[in-house]
C-alpha positions in Angstrom: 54.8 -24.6 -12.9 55.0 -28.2 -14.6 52.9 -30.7 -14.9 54.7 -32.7 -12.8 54.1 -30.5 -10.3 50.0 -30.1 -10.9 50.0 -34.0 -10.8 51.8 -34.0 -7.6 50.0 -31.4 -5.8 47.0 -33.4 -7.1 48.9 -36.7 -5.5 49.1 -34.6 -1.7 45.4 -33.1 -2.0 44.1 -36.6 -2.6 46.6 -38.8 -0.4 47.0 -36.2 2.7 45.2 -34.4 4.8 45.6 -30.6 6.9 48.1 -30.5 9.8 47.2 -32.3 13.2 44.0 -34.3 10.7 46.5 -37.5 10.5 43.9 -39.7 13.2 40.8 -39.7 12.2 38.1 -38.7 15.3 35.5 -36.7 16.0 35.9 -35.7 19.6 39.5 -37.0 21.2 41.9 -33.8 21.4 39.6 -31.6 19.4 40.8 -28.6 22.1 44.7 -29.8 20.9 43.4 -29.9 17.0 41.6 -26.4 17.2 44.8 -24.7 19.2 47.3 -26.1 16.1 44.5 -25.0 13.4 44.2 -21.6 14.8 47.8 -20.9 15.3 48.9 -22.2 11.9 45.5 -20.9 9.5 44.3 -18.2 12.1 40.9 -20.1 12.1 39.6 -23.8 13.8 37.2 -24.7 11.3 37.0 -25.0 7.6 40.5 -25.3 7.1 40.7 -27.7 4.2 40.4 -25.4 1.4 42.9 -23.5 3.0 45.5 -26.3 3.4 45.5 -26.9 -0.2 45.7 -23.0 -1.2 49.0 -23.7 1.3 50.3 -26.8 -1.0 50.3 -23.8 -4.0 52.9 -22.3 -2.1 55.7 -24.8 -1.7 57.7 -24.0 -5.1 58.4 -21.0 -3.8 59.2 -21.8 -0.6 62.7 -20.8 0.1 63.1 -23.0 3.1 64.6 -26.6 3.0 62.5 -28.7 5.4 58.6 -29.4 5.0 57.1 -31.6 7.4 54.5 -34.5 6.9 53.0 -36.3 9.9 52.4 -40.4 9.7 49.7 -40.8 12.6 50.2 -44.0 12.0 50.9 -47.1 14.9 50.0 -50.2 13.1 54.1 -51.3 12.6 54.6 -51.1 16.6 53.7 -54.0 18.6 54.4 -52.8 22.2 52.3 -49.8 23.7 50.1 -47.9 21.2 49.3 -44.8 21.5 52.2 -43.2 19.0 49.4 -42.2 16.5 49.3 -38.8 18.4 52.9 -38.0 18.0 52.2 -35.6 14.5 49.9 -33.7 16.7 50.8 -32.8 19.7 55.1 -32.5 18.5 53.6 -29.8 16.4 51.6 -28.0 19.4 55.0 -28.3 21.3 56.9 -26.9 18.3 55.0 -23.9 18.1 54.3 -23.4 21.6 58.2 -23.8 22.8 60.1 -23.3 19.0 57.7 -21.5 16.8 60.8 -19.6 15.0 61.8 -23.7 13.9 58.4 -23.8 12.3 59.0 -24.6 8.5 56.9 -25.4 5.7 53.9 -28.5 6.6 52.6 -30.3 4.2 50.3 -31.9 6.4 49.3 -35.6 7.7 48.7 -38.7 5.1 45.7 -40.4 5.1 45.8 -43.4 7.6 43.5 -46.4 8.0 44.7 -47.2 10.9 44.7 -51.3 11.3 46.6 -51.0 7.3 50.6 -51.5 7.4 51.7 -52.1 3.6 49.9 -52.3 0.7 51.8 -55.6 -0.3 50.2 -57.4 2.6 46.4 -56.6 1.3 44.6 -58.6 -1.5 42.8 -56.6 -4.4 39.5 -56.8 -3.1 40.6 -55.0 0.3 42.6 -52.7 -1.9 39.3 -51.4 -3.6 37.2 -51.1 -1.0 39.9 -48.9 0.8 40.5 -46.9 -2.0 36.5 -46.0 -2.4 36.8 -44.6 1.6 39.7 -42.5 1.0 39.0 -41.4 -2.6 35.6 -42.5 -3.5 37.2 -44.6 -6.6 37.3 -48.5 -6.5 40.5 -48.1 -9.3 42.6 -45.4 -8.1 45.9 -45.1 -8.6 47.0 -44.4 -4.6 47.9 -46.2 -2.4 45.6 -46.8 0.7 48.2 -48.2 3.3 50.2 -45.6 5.5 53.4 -46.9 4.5 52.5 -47.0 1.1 51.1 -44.0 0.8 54.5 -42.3 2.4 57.0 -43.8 0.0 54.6 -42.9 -3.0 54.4 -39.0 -1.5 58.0 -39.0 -0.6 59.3 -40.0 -4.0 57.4 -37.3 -5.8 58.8 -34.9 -3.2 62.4 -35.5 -4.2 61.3 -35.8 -7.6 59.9 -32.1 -7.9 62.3 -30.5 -5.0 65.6 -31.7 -4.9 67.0 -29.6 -2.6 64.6 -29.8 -0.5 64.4 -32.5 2.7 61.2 -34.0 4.6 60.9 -33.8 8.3 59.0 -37.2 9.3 56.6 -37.1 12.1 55.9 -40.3 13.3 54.0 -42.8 14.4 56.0 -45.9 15.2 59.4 -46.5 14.3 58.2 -48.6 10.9 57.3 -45.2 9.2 60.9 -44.4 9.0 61.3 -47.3 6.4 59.3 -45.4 3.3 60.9 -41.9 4.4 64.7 -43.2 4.6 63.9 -45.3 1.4 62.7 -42.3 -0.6 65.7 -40.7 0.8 68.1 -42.9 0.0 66.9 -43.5 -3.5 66.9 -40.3 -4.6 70.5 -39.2 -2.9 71.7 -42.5 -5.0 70.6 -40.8 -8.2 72.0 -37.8 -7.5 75.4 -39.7 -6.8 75.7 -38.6 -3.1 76.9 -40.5 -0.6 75.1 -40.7 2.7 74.4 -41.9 5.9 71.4 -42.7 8.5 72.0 -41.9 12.0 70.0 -43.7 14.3 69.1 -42.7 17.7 67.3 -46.0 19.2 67.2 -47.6 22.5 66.7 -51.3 20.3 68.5 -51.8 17.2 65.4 -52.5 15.0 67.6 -55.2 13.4 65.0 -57.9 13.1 64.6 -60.0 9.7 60.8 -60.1 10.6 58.6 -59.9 13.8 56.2 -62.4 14.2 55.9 -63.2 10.3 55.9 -59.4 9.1 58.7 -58.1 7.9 58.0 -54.2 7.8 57.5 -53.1 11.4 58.8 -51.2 14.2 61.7 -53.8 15.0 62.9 -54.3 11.5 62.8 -51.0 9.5 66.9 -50.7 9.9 67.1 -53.8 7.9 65.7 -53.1 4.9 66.5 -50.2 4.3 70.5 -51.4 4.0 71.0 -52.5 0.6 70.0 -48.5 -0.4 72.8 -47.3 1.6 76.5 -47.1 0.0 77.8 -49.7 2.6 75.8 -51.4 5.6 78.4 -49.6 8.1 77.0 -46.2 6.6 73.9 -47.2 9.4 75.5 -45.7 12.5 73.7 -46.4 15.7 73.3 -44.4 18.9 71.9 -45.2 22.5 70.9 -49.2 22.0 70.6 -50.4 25.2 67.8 -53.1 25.3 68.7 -56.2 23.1 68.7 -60.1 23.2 72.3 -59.8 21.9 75.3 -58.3 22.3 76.9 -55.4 20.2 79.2 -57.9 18.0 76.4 -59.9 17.0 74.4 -56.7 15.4 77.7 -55.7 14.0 79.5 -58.6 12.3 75.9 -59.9 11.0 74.7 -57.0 9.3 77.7 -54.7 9.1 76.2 -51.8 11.1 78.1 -49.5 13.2 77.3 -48.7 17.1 77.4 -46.7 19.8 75.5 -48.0 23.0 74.4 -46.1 25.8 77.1 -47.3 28.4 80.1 -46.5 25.6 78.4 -43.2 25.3 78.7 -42.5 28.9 82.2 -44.0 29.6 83.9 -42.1 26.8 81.2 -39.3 26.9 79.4 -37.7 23.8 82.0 -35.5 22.4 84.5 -38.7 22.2 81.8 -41.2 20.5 81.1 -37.9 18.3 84.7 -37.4 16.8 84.6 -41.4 16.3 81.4 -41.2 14.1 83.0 -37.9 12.3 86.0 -39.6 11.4 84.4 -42.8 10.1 82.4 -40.5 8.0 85.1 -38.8 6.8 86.8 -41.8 5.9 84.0 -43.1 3.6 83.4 -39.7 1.8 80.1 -39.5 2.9 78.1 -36.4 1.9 74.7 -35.8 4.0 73.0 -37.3 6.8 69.8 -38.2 7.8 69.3 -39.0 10.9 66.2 -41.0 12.7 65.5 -40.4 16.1 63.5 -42.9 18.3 62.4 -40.6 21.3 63.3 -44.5 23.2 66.6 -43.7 23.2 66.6 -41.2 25.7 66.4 -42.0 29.6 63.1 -43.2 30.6 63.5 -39.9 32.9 63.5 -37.7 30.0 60.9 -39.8 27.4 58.6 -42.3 29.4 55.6 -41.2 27.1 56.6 -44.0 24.1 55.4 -47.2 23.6 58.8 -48.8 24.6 60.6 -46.8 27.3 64.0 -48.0 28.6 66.4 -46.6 31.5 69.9 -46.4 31.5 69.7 -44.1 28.0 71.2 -41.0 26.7 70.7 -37.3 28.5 69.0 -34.9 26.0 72.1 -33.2 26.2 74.6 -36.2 25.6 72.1 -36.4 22.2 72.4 -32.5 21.1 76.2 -32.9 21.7 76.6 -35.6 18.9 73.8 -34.2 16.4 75.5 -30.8 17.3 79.0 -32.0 16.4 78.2 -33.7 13.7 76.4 -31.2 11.6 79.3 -28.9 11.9 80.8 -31.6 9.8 77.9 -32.8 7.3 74.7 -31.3 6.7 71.6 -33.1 7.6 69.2 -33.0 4.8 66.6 -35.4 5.8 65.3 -36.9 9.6 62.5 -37.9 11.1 61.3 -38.1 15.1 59.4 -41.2 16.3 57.9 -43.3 18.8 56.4 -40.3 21.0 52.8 -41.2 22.6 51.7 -38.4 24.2 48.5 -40.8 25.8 50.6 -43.4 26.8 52.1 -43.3 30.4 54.7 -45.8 31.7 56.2 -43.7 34.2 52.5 -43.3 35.8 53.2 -39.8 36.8 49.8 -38.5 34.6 50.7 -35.0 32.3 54.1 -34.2 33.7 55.7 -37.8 31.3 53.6 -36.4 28.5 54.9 -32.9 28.7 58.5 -33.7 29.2 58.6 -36.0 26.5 57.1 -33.8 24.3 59.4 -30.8 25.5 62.4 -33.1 24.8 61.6 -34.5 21.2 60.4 -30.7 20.6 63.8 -29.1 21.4 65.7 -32.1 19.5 62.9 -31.6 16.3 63.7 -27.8 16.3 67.4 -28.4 16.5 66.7 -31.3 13.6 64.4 -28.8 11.2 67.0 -25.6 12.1 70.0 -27.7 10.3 67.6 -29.3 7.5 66.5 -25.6 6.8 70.4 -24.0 6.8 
């Protein structure tokens, strides 16, 4: 193996963390953290060492898709509570799809009131690197989405055919992932697109003076895309604006909820495959706020809305679509497994969970083809 690789195995023992470990606590789902442990290292404790005898293993990995888990919630400004999501969509995978199950690189390292590394001064910096590393003058990162980008980019770097599955966290995390993404497809010279399932159209400049968050990921990450249009929307349903605003400002293409069901799935599907067509495009990844499903189907997120897409009017487009292009890169967000705005107790958190589950295995199935 290179020493590219040694330094970036180094880079995930130092930056992540085992499977499930992404929120730091000593008590709070310890019955959830000892089922995944058990099922994924045959043992609950004392798993560390065997995590990073795990990380040896990825060159040889044949399959395409590793997952890494963001616990993080500091970009969401809503309902927290999406910190969970790594953790308990992996119990679900495994319990429900455990032939999806692909190779996990684990959680990064969160501090969990940290966004961005630009938006700390050095002293802050310091003392966060001498809690997660025990160095005042590292050279990681200490912010979550920081820390993603930086573990991403090495990714690509050593394993270019290979994608990351992102488990999020709020919908900010998908900024470093699709950025990483996007970069490294750029240097390759292929042409993509991101396809984003969202009840909102996370089209904001800024929110409330910060401009990496939840409701503002989408626009940053367009100038890495070959043309704004290649940001192709699905399911908004909850804005201050109407469709023609979000499209003739920032050049985006959508699909909202009511068009889905007036001209139904298949229809808005062949739209999106010809448009894709047209502009050459190569691969997609594809982002997938659990939001823009019915509240019915995914009232455990920090933003739920009603009148969205079925589960199935959702597995109908992805389906469609990857006959066409492969998907080499997603991520699923925005599930809160705590958080209950339906007030019906464990049921919202287990149907949510069973839905972003079945759409995750479909999502790491076509990654890993």
């Amino acid at each position: 193996m290179s020493s590219n690789w040694q330094s970036y195995k180094e880079k995930l023992a130092n930056c992540l963390c085992p499977p499930g470990d992404g929120v730091f606590t000593v008590n709070t789902a310890k019955e959830r953290k000892s089922a995944l442990r058990e099922k994924q290292f045959g043992q609950a404790d004392d798993i560390h060492p065997l995590w990073l005898e795990s990380l040896d293993k990825l060159p040889d990995d044949a399959r395409k898709a590793a997952i890494l888990g963001i616990s993080s919630d500091c970009g969401g400004g809503i309902l927290r509570g999406a910190n969970w999501g790594p953790l308990f969509l992996r119990s679900t995978l495994l319990e429900n799809h455990p032939e999806s199950m692909t190779f996990d690189l684990g959680d990064v390292r969160v501090i969990p009131h940290l966004l961005h590394d630009k938006y700390l001064n050095p002293e802050t910096i310091s003392r966060c690197q001498n809690a997660l590393y025990q160095q005042q003058a590292s050279e990681y990162h200490v912010s979550p989405l920081s820390i993603t980008e930086d573990v991403c980019d090495g990714f690509y770097a050593n394993f270019p055919d290979k994608g990351i599955f992102g488990i999020g966290g709020d919908h900010s995390i998908s900024y470093p992932l699709t950025k990483s993404y996007l970069k490294a497809k750029r240097a390759e010279g292929k042409r993509t697109a991101i396809i984003h399932f969202d009840a909102h159209t996370d089209l904001l400049v800024e929110r409330l003076g910060i401009d990496l968050c939840f409701g503002s990921w989408c626009t940053h990450i367009l100038e890495f895309l070959p043309a704004p249009h290649h940001l192709i929307q699905f399911g908004i349903r909850s804005s201050g604006k109407n469709k023609e605003h979000w499209e003739s400002t920032f050049g985006v293409k959508q699909h909202w909820a009511h068009e889905i069901r007036e001209k139904g799935a298949d229809a808005i599907a062949d739209e999106v495959i010809a448009q894709l067509k047209q502009d050459a495009v190569d691969e997609l990844y594809v982002s997938f706020d659990i939001d823009a499903l019915d509240a019915e189907y995914a009232s455990a997120t920090g933003t739920p809305e009603s009148g969205g897409l079925t589960p199935d009017e959702a597995m109908i487009i992805l389906t469609k679509l990857n006959e066409h292009f492969p998907i080499t890169g997603a991520d699923m967000m925005e599930i809160a497994p705590f958080t209950d705005s339906s007030l019906e107790g464990k049921s919202s958190s287990e149907t949510t969970l069973k839905e972003g589950a079945k759409l995750s295995a479909f999502l790491l199935n076509a990654m890993n083809k």
